[in-house]
N, C-alpha and C positions, 0 to 999 in steps of 0.2 A: 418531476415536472415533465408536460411531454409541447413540443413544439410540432406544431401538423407541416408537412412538409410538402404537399400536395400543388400549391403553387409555383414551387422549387421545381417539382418535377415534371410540371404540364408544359413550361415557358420556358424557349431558348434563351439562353443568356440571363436569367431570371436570377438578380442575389436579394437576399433578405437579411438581415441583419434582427439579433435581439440582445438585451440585458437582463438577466435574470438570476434569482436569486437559486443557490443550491439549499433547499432546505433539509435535508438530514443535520441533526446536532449530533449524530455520532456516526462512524465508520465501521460497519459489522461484514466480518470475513472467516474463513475458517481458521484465522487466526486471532480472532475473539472482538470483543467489541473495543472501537478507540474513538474517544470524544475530540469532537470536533471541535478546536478553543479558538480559532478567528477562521473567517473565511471573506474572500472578496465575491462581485458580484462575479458571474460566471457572463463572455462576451462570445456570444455566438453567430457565427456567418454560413452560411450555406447558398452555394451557389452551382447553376445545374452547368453542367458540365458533356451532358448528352443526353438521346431519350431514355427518359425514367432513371437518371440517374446524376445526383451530387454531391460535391466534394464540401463537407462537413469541418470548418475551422473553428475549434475554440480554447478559450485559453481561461483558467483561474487560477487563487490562490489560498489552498489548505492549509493551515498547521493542528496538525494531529498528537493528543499527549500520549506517548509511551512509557513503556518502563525501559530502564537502560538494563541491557544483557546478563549486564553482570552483579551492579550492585541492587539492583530492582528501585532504585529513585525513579521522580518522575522526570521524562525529558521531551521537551517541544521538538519536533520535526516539521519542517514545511516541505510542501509541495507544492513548487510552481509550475504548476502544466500550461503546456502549449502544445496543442496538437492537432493534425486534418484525419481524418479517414472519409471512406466514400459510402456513401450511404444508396441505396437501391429502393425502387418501390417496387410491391409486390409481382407487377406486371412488367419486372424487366425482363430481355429475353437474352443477356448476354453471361459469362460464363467467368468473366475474368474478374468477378467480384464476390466476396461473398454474401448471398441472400438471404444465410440465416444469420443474420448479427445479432447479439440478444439485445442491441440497444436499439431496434427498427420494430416495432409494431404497425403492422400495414404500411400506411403513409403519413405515421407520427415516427417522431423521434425523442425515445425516453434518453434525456439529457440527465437524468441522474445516476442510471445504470451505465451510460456511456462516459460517464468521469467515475464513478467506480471500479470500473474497467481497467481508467489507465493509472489508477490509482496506485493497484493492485500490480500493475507493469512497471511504476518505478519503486516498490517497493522495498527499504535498504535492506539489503545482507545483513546487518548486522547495524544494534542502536546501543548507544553508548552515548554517558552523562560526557565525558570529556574520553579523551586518549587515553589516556594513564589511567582510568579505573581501575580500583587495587579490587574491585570485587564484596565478596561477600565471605565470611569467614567460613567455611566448611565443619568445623567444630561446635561452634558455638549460634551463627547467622549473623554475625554484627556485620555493620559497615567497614570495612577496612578504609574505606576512604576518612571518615571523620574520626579515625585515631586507631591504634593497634589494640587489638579484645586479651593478649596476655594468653593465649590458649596456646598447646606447644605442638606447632608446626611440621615438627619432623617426622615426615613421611617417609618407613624403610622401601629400597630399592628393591619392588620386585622381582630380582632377579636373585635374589640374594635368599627369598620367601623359603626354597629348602634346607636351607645350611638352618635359617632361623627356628626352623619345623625339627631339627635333629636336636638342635640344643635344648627345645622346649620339652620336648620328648625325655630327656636324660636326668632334666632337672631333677634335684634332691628335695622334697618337700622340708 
């Protein structure tokens, strides 16, 4: 969706307010695609702040389905953003902003590249079904969270890997 910003930027003092809907149903990044399972309306303010230039407020509410880290279940994340940046039109002539934003085409402003943006900025380190995720079995791939798969665990110390190389070597068939 793009909101023309052109009246923001001609008028001192000039705010405009919208409600608008974010319409992607899913989230695509280089880190693959994630469906979008609720979202609220997106509350946008833009008020001009100097010549050819306004400070850009808005704020929604994503929840995006992942996989958790470890044991690959599905897991809901939300994202409540709230946030300003400054927006420019093509004819500003000042230096302390940036004028190539990718979410500014001329004197529209693509609101949906500009919450993919900050999407992508709180993006978590790390997603996980709960704390304690026992993971995924190495052996086998079961869940280890919905019960133990019986496969045997014991992993030799590699450090131990030559001693274990001399003995295999001597062995007596």
């Amino acid at each position: 969706m793009v909101v023309n910003l052109t009246d923001v930027f001609m008028n001192e003092a000039r705010e405009q307010e919208w409600e608008l809907s974010y319409e992607p149903d899913t989230y695509s990044s280089r880190l693959g695609d994630f469906p979008i399972k609720d979202k609220s309306p997106v509350q946008l303010k833009a008020s001009n702040i100097g010549q050819s230039k306004a400070l850009v407020e808005c704020s929604v509410k994503l929840t995006l389905a992942f996989k958790c880290d470890r044991c690959l279940d599905e897991v809901d994340n939300t994202f409540d953003l709230s946030f300003s940046c400054e927006a420019v039109s093509p004819d500003y002539e000042g230096e302390d902003v940036d004028s190539d934003a990718p979410y500014m085409e001329g004197y529209h402003l693509n609101v949906d590249e500009l919450i993919n943006n900050e999407i992508l900025l709180n993006w978590p380190v790390k997603i996980l079904c709960r704390e304690d995720c026992k993971g995924i079995c190495p052996v086998c791939g079961s869940n280890l969270n919905k019960g133990e798969c019986g496969c045997d665990a014991f992993v030799p110390d590699p450090r131990m890997a030559a001693i274990g190389d001399i003995f295999n070597a001597n062995k007596e068939v």
